[in-house]
N, C-alpha and C positions, 0 to 999 in steps of 0.2 A: 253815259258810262257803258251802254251795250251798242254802244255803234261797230266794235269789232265782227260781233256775229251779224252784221248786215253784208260782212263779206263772206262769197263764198268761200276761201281755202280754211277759212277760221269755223265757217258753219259745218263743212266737212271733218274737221279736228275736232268739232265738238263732242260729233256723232260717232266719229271712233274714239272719241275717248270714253262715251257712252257705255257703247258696245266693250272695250274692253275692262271698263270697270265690271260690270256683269259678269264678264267671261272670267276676271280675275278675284272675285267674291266667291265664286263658285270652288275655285281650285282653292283658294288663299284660304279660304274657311277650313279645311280639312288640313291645311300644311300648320296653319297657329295652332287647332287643337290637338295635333300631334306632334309640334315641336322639330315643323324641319325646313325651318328658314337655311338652314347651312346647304341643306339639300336642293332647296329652291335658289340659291345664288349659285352653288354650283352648275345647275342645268340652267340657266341663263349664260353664264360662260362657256359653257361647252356650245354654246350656239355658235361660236367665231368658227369652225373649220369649215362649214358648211358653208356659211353665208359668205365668204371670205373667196369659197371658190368656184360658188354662183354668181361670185361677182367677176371675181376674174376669169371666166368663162362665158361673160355676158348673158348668162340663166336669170333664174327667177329666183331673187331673194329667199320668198318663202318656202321654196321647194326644199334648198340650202337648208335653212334652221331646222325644217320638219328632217331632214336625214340627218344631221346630227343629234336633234334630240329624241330621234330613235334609236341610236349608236347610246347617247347616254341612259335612257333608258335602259335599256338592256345591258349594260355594263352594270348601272346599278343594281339591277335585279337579279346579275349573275354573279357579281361580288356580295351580296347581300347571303346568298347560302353559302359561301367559305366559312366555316366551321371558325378557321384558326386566325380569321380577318374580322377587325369590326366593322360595322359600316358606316362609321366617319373617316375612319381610313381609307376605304376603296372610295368615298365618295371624295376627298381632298385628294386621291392620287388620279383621279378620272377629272377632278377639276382642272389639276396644274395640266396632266397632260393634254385635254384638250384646248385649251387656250393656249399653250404654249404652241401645239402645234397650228391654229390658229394662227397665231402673229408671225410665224414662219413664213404661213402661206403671204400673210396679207404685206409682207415686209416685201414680198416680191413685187408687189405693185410699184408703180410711181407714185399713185396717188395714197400713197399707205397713211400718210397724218388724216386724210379727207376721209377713207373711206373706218380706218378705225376711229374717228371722233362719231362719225352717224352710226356706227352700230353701237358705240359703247352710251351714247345720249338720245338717240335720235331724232327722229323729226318732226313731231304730233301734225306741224303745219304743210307738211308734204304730202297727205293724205289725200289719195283721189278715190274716185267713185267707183271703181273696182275695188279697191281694196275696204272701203264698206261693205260690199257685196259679201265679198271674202268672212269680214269679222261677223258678220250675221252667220254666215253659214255655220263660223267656228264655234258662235253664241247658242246655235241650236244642239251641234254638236256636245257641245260642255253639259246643257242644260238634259241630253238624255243618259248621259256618262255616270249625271251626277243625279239623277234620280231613280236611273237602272241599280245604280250602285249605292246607295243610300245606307240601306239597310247594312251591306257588308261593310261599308264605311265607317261608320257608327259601331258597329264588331269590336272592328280591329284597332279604333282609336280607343276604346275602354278597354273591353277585352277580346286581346287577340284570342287566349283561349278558350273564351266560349267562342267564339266565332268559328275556331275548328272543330269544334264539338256540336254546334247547328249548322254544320256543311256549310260552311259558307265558303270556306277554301281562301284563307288571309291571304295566301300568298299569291294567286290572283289578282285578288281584291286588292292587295298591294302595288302589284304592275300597273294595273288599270288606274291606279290613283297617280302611280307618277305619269302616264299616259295623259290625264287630265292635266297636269302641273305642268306637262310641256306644250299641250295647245295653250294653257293663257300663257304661256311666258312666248312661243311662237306667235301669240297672237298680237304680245304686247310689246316686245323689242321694237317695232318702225315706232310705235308712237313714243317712249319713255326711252329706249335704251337698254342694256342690258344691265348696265349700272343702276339705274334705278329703277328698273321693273317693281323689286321686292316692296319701292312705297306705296307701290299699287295694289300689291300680291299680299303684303301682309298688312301694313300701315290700315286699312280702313274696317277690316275684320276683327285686326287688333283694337281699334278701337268700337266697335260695335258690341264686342265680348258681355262687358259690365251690364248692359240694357236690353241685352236678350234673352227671352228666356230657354230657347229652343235654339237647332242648328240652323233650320229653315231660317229663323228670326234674324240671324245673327249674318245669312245671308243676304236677306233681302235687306236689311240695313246697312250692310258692307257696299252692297251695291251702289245705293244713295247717296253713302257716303263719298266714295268712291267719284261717283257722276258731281257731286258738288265741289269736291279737289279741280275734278275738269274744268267747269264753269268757272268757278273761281282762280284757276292757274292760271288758262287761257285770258282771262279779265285782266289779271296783274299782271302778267308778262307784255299785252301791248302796251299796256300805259307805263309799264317801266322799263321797256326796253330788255327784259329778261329772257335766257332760253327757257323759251314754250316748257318742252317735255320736266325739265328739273323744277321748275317753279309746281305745276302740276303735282309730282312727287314729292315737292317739299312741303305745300301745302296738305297732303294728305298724314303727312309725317303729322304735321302741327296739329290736326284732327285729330288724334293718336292720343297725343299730349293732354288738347285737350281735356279730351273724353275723360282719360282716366285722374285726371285731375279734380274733374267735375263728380265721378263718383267717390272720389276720397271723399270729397266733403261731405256729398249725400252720407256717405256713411258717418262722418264724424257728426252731425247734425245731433245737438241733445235732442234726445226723447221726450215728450212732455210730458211732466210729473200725474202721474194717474188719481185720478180726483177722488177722495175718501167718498164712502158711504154716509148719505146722511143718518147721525142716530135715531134709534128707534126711542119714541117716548112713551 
């Protein structure tokens, strides 16, 4: 049944899929407990302008996503202080706009069906040994982003206003979190796609939630969880002929399901009747 990871392109895709489950627990942990999956699929589409015209300029994919998802970053962070704008608005008008202009670009190619199917799914089994390099670097990165930042994290996902009232400067603290949201979604578009990044980014956090009791917890279980999606997508997809990256995220989806299925019942579980006192004679 493991004879796929005796090949190398399959043992390389494992290990980025490793690495960005890690990098994607990290960010995904702070986007479920603050409720911005809408925010997290927008900034995975806003990745098409960039990569669209690293591509068609024969550049570096990832240099592409990292400038766009600094463009969307700071779009969201400058439409975020509009007084008379919400920010699902600015974020659904920075969504449409950059994927539309996105597909403008990529429409100019020949190879526009080829190159928009691998950014929009990608490729988990195209993973070479630079670009491990890379997801390590990104994995350290996340991992001091999100422990420098902790504390303010934590603030501004209960309370933003005590977090302005202990200095801690939300609105910072808030840049710097979509800053993190866009390295794992940069980091995780070649192996998933940008279509299903989010079952990586939210799917295994979301389902770690019920059985943690802490953030930390809730991370480090996402992560696992997350690495066992891989293992097990990578598994089914050669023995069924499936695409790699979607089986990965669909399994992680069904870990999701799972989970919280499994604690409904915990909880419906009767009680055992509490055993009277023996009488005193």
């Amino acid at each position: 049944m493991t004879a796929p990871f005796e090949v190398s392109f399959v043992q390389r895709a494992l290990w980025g899929g490793f690495l960005v489950s890690a990098i994607c627990a990290l960010a995904g942990t702070w986007v479920v407990l603050r409720g911005m999956a809408f925010l997290g699929d927008a900034m995975s589409h806003g990745l098409l302008p960039g990569v669209a015209l690293a591509a068609l300029s024969g550049g570096n994919l990832m240099v592409g996503a990292v400038a766009s998802a600094a463009v969307m970053t700071a779009g969201v962070t400058a439409l975020g202080r509009t007084p008379r704008l919400s920010q699902d608005t600015g974020i659904g008008l920075l969504f449409v706009g950059m994927l539309s202009l996105g597909v403008i670009i990529v429409s100019r190619s020949q190879s526009f069906a080829v190159d928009l199917t691998g950014f929009l799914f990608g490729d988990v089994l195209s993973v070479r040994q630079r670009d491990l390099y890379l997801l390590g670097a990104a994995l350290l990165a996340a991992l001091a982003v999100a422990a420098l930042g902790h504390r303010a994290f934590l603030a501004l996902t209960f309370d933003a206003r005590k977090a302005r009232t202990l200095g801690l400067r939300p609105r910072l603290a808030h840049a710097v979190l979509l800053g993190l949201l866009g390295l794992a979604i940069v980091a995780s578009f070649h192996i998933v796609g940008t279509l299903l990044v989010l079952g990586l980014l939210i799917a295994p956090p979301a389902a770690a939630l019920p059985w943690a009791r802490d953030v930390r917890g809730v991370m480090v279980l996402a992560a696992l969880l997350g690495a066992g999606a891989t293992f097990g997508g990578l598994l089914l997809s050669w023995h069924l002929g499936t695409a790699a990256g979607a089986t990965v995220a669909a399994l992680a989806v069904s870990l999701f399901f799972l989970s919280h299925l499994a604690s409904g019942l915990r909880h419906r579980r009767p009680r055992p009747a509490p055993v009277p006192a023996p009488e005193a004679h």
